[in-house]
N, C-alpha and C positions, 0 to 999 in steps of 0.2 A: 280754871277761869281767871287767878288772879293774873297767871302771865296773860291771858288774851288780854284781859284788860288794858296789863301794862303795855303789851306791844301797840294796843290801841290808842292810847294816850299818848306813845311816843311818834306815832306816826302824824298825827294832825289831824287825820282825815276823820272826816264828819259825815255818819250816813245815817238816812233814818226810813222806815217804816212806814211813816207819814206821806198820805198822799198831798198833793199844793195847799186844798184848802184846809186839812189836818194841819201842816205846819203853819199856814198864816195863821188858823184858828190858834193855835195856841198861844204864839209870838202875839198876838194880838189884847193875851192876859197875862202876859208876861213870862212863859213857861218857853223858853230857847232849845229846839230839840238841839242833845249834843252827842247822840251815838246810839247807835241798834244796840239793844241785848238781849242776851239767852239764857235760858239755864233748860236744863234736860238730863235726866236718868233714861235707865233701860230697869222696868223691874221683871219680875217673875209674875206673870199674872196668877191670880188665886183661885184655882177653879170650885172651892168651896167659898168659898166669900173675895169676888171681884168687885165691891163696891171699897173694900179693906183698900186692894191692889191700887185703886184709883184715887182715894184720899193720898194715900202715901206718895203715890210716881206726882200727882199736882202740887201735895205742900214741899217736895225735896226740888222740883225742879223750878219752883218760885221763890224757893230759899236762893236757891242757886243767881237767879235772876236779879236779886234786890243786892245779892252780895257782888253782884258785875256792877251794877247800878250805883250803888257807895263806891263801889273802885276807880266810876268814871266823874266824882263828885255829882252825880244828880241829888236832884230834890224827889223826884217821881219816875215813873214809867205810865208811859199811853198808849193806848191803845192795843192793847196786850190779846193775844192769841194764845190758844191752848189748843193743842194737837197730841192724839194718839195712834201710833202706827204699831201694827202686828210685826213686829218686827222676826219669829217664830211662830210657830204653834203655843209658846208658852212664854213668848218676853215680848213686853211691849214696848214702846219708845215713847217717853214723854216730852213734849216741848212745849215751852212758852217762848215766844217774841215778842218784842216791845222795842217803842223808843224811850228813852233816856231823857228827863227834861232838866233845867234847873230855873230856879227862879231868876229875873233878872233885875227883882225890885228890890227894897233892905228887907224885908220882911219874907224868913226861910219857913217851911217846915221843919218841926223836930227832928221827924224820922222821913226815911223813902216812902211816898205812896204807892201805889197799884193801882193802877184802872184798866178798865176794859174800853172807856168810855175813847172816842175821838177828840179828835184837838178843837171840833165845833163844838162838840157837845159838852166839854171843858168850857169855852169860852160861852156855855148858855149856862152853865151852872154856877159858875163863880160871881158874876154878875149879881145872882138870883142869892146871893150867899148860904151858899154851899159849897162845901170841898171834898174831892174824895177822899178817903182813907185806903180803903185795902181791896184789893180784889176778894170776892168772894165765894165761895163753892160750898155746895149742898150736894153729896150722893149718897145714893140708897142702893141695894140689891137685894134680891131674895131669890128663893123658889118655893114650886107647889109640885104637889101630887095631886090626880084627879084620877082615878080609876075608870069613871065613866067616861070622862073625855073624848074620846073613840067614839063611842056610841053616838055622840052629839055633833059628828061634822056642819050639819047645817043651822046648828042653831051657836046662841051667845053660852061663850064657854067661861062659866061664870067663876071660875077660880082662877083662871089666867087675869080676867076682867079686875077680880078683885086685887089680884098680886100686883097689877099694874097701875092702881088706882093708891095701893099702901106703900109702892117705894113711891111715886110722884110725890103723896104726902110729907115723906119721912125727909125724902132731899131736899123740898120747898123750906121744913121743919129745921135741918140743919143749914141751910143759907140763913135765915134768921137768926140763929144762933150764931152763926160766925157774925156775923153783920152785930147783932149784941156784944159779941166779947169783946169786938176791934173797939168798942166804945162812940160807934157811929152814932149816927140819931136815925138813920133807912137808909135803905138800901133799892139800888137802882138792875132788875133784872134784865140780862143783855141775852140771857140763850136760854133752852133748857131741852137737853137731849132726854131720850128712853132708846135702847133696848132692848129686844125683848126675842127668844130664842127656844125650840122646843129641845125638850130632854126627856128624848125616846118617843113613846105613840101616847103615854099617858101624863107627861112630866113638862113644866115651864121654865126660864127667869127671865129674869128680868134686871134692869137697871138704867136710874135716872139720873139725872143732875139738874144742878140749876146754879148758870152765872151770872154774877151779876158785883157791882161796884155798893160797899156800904160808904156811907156820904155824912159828915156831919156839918150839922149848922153853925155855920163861921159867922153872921150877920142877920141883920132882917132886911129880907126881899121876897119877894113872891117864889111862889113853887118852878122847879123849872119844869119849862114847855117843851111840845116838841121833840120828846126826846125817846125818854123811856117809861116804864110803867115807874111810880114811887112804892115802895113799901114801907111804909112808916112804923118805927117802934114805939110803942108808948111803954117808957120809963115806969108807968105807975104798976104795970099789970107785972 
């Protein structure tokens, strides 16, 4: 990734991700789209714990992405996509894209942000004083046994119900958690997939996620509109 970078930087050319009103929206807060980037692994999926396989292939392939991101001097990444393709029976393919921003004002970020969010939805939260911090991800998996299962075609098969109802918990539970450790103040949910697969005539799993952008308070302004749902952490609890 560092030569793509570099060959990228040498060449000039400037491309981005962003559709028109993504880029004006952002130029508009001062965030100058200056390069698409990626990052992407192939792992091994885990067919005893796949929600292990999906933490790992999304935190390596966004490490990957933030270190393209420093190599092209940005401040952030927008707009960011996550993609997983079956690349075998047994390896998948991770991908994030994103564009590249940097500030254009005196006042930088520390470190690269992450968002999932658009260059409008940027230009509705910064206003509103809020900044994002990190992309964020929450996944769960599990399975069940039901012996009866079978016998219950027509009716609610109440142990798949509950497996599906305890990873949706457990991912929403660990979005929070990342959105707390980045040192956000809430977090902005943009997706949240499940799932869900039989194993044999009596056997389930299942697996969820949940994306979304944690966001801290830069300023006082109103909540932002319009946009996405808020999850607010409260410090005290």
């Amino acid at each position: 990734m560092p030569d793509r970078a570099a060959r990228y930087t040498a060449s000039g050319l400037r491309t981005s991700l962003l559709s028109v009103p993504g880029a004006v929206g952002a130029e508009a807060v001062g965030l100058r789209p200056i390069g698409e980037v990626m990052g992407c692994v192939v792992e091994h999926a885990g067919a005893d714990d796949p929600a292990s396989t999906l933490r790992r292939g999304y935190a390596t392939a966004l490490d990957r992405l933030r270190t393209e991101a420093r190599a092209l001097g940005a401040d952030g990444v927008l707009g960011i996509r996550c993609t997983v393709t079956r690349a075998t029976r047994t390896l998948r393919e991770f991908v994030v894209l994103g564009t590249a921003v940097r500030a254009t004002g005196g006042k930088r970020p520390a470190r690269v942000f992450t968002t999932s969010l658009s260059g409008p939805d940027v230009a509705k939260l910064l206003p509103a004083g809020w900044v994002p911090v990190t992309l964020a991800i929450g996944v769960d998996g599990g399975t069940v046994d039901d012996i009866a299962m079978p016998a219950r075609p027509a009716r609610e098969l109440v142990a798949p119900t509950e497996l599906v109802t305890r990873v949706r918990a457990a991912a929403r539970a660990e979005f929070l958690e990342a959105v707390r450790a980045s040192g956000a103040d809430g977090g902005l949910v943009s997706a949240t997939t499940l799932s869900a697969w039989a194993l044999g005539p009596a056997g389930a799993g299942a697996v969820a996620g949940v994306f979304g952008t944690a966001i801290a308070r830069c300023d006082d302004g109103p909540a932002p509109r319009d946009a996405l749902a808020v999850v607010p952490l409260d410090r005290r609890t």
